[in-house]
N, C-alpha and C positions, 0 to 999 in steps of 0.2 A: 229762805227767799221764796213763799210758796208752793201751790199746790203741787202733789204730788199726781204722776200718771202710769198708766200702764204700758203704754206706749213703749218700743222697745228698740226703734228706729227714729232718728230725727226725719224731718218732709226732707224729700228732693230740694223742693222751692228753697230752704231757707240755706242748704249746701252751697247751693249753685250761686245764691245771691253773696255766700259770705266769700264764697271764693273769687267771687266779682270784686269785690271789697278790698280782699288783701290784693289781688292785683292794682287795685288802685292803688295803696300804697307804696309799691311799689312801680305804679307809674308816674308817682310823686317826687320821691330819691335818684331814681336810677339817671334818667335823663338830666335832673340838675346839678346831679355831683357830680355825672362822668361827662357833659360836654358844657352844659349853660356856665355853670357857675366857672370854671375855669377859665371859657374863653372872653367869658366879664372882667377875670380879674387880671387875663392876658392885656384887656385893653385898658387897665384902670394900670397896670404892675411894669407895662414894657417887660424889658429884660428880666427885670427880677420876677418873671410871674411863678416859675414852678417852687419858689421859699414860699412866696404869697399864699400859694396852693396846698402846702405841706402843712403852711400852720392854721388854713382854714379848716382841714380837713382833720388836723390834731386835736385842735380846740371845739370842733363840732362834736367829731367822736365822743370825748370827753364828757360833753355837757349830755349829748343825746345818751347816752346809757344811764348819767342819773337821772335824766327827767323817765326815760323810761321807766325806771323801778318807782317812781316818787308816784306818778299816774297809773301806774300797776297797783298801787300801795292805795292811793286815792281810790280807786276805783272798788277793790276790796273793802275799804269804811265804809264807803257810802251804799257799797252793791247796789250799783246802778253803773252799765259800762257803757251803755246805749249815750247817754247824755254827755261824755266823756268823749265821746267818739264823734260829737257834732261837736261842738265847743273846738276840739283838731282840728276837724275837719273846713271850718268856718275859719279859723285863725291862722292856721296854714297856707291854707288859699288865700287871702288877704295878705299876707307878708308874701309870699311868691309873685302875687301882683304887683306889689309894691316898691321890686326890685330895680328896674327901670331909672324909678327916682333918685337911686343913692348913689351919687358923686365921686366919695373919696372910699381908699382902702379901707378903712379903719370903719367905717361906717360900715362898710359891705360885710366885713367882719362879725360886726355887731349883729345884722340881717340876719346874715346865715347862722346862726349860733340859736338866735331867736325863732328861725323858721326851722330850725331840728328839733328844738323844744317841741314848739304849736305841734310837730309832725308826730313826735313821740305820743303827745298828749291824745292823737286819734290810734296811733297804734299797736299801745301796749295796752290799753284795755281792750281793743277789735280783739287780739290775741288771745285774753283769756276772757271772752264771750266763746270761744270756740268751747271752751273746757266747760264753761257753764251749759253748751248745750246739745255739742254730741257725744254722743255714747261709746263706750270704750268698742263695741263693735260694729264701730262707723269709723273709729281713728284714722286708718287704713285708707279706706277710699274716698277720707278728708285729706291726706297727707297728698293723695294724688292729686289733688283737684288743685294742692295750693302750687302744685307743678307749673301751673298755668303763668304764676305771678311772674318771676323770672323773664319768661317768654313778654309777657305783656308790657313788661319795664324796659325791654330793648326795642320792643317792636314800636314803642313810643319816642327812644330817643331817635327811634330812620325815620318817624314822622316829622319830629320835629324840627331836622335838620336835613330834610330836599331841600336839596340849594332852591335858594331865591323864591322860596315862596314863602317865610318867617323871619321877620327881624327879629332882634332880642325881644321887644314887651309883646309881641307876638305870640315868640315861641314860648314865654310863662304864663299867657291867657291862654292857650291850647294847652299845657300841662295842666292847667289849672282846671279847664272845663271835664278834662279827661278823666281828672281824679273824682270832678263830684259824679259825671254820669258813671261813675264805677261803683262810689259809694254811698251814692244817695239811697240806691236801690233797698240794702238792708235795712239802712236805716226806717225808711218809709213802709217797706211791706216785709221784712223781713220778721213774722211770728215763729220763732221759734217752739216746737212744744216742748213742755216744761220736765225734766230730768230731778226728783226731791234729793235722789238718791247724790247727783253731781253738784248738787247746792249746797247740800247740807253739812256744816260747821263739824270737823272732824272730830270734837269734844264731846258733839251730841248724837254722835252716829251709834245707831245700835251696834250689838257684838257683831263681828264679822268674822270669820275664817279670816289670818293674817296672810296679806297677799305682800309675798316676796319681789315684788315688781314695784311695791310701794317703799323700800328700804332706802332708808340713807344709803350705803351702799350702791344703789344701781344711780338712783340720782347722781352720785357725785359721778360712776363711769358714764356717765350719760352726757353729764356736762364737759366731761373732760373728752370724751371722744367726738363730739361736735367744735370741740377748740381747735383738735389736733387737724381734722378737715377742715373745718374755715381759713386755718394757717398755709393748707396745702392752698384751696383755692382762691385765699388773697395773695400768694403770692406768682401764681401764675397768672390770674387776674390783671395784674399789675407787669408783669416781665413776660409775658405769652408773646408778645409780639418781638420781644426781643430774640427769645429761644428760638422763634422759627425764624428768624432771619438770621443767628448762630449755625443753624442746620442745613438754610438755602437760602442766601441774598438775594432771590428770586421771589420768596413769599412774602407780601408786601401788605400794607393797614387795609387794602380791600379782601385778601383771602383771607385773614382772618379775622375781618369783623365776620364773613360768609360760613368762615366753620364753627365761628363761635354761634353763631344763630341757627345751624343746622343741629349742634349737639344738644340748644337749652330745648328748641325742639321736640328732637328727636328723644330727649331725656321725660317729656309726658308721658307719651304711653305707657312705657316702661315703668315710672313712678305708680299710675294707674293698676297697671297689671300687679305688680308688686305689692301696691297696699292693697287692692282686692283678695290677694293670696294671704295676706298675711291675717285680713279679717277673718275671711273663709274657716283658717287651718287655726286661727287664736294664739299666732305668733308673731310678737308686732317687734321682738326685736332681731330677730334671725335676718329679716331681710338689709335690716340697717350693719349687720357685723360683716356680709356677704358684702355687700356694695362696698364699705370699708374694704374688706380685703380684693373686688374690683380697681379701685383706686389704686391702691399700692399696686397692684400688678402694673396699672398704665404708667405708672411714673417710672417705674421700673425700664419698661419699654420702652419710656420716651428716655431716661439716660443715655438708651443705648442707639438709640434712635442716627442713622445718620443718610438717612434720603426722603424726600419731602411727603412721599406718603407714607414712610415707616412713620415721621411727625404727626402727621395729618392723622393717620390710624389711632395711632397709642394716646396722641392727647384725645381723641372723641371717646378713649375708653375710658379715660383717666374723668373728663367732662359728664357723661351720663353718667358713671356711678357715682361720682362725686353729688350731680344735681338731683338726681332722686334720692342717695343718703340724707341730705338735706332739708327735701319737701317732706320726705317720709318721718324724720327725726323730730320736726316742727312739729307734726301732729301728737306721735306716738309719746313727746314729754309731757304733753297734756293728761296721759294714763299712770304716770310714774311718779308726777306730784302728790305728796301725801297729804297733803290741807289743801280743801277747796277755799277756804274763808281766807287764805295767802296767795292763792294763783297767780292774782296780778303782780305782786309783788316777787314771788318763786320766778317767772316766768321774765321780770325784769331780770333778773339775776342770770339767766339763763342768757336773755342777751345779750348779757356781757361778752358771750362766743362771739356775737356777729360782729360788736368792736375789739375789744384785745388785737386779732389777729394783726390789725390795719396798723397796730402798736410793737407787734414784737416784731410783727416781716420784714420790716425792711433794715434791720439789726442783720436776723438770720440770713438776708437775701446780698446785705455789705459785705457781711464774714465769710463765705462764703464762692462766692461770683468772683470775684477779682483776682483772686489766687487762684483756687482750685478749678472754676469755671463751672458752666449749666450741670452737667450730669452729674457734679458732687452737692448742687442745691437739690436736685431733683432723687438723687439717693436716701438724701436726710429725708426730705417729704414723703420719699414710699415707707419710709419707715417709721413715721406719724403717722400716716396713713393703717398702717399694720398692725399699731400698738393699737391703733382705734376700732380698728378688727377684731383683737384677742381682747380689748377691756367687753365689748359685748358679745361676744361670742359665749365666755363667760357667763355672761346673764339669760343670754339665749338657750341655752342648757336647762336652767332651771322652768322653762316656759313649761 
């Protein structure tokens, strides 16, 4: 894919602008799957809305992980991700606008199924543009920057939802405008300088000293310790609000939308510092085996948990490390993929972490909860959490 440079740093400019970008995507999803699209299909579904909502959210998953790899895969042919990522970004917007219009269940169905596609289609190549064009020691305090996204997909959905100031085709013309001023910016000024070494086709790469970080091996613990956390934090995600009213029928959907947006927060700097360190010192997986074994400790704490700030405590410990394993993991798989000329397509398959979870949790969260109660759902998690610890701790070692 062209010339080659000496360059040994990607610009600031084009960091800042890509991380602008994936926050846009994620101020795309967050706000429509967790209050729009619901409270649509509360008023299309009556009573029946939370099946209506299991199987939007089944069937979306579903499709969205294969269009991801299919446009991960597209984008690789063609090597071109830029153009890939307007074509989403234009189709996406347009079907989110278009929502408004659609009458019946079944059709709404159809929308949202079509609007994860268009979505995927902008951001499973954005994804591996990152890999095309920073450098393994820039991962680090790229991993932090994409800290931001999270933050930026909740602080979108308290915009869009101040009472009385957004009806429905309101509140998906401000999603909608919010995503292009996030993502227009790369598109349009975002030049990357060019990496020959991150482009070039793994067949025709000269000899290299064999890098251990490149192995089947760390890949597969890599994927699988990114499942075993997404597992943890979909299903907290999802039953958080229950736990802490288990613990005190006093904590109510306002404290903890408040703690949840203090820890995605409070979990930037932190990310930041973290991937800076791990540049600095050229150890990009030690920080992610360490936040793992954070995690398992707060779950730990939260089983045991039984007054509103031992809660309030141990979930924000369990939250920041969970959220910077995350931002930081995002990057650092970018370094561990062995074929650059597969990226888009590896990196689909990688996603597969971010849907599964949404698939097996609520199995593990039935078996579970009903019988035994929270601190035997939240035991099994510390200890997903732990495995996902010792599988890169492991790798860590060999840095």
């Amino acid at each position: 894919m062209t010339d080659e440079h000496d360059h040994s740093a990607q610009t600031a400019r084009f960091l800042l602008l890509y991380a602008l970008a994936v926050a846009g995507g994620a101020i795309a999803y967050v706000p429509f799957l967790t209050i729009v699209m619901p409270s649509r299909i509360s008023e299309l579904a009556g009573s029946a809305d939370v099946v209506w909502v299991a199987y939007a959210s089944f069937v979306g998953a579903i499709l969205a992980s294969g269009a991801n790899i299919l446009f991960g895969w597209l984008s690789d042919l063609i090597q071109n991700r830029r153009i890939w990522v307007w074509f989403g970004l234009v189709s996406s917007n347009a079907i989110l606008i278009s929502f408004p219009y659609v009458e019946t269940l079944a059709a709404l169905i159809g929308f949202v199924v079509l609007w994860q596609i268009a979505l995927n289609m902008m951001l499973s190549p954005l994804a591996a543009w990152a890999g095309d064009s920073v450098p393994d020691n820039q991962k680090g305090i790229l991993g932090g920057l994409l800290a931001f996204a999270p933050a930026m997909g909740a602080l979108a959905g308290a915009v869009v939802t101040i009472p009385g100031w957004a009806n429905f085709s309101d509140r998906l013309s401000l999603i909608a405008a919010m995503v292009a001023v996030c993502v227009l910016p790369v598109l349009l000024f975002g030049k990357p300088t060019r990496f020959h070494e991150l482009e070039q086709p793994s067949g025709q790469a000269e000899a290299k000293p064999f890098d251990p970080r490149k192995s089947r091996r760390v890949v597969v613990r890599m994927w699988l310790s990114r499942l075993l956390i997404q597992i943890c934090e979909a299903a907290l995600f999802a039953y958080i609000l229950f736990w802490f009213r288990s613990v005190d029928q006093r904590l109510g959907d306002d404290d903890t939308a408040q703690i949840l947006s203090v820890v995605i927060i409070t979990a930037i700097p932190v990310a930041m510092l973290a991937g800076k360190w791990a540049d600095r010192n050229d150890r990009p997986i030690t920080p992610l085996s360490v936040c793992a074994a954070v995690s398992s400790l707060g779950l730990v704490f939260m089983a045991v948990a039984s007054s509103p700030i031992a809660a309030i405590a141990s979930y924000a410990v369990f939250g920041i490390a969970s959220s910077v394993f995350l931002s930081l993991h995002t990057s650092q798989t970018l370094r561990v993929l062995p074929k650059p000329e597969n990226r888009g397509r590896d990196l689909g398959i990688f996603n597969l972490t971010n849907t599964a979870p949404s698939l097996i949790m609520p199995w593990l969260v039935l078996g579970l909860v009903p019988i035994f109660g929270f601190p035997a759902l939240l035991a099994t998690l510390a200890c997903f959490a732990l495995v996902a610890s010792i599988l890169l701790w492991r790798v860590g070692q060999t840095e």
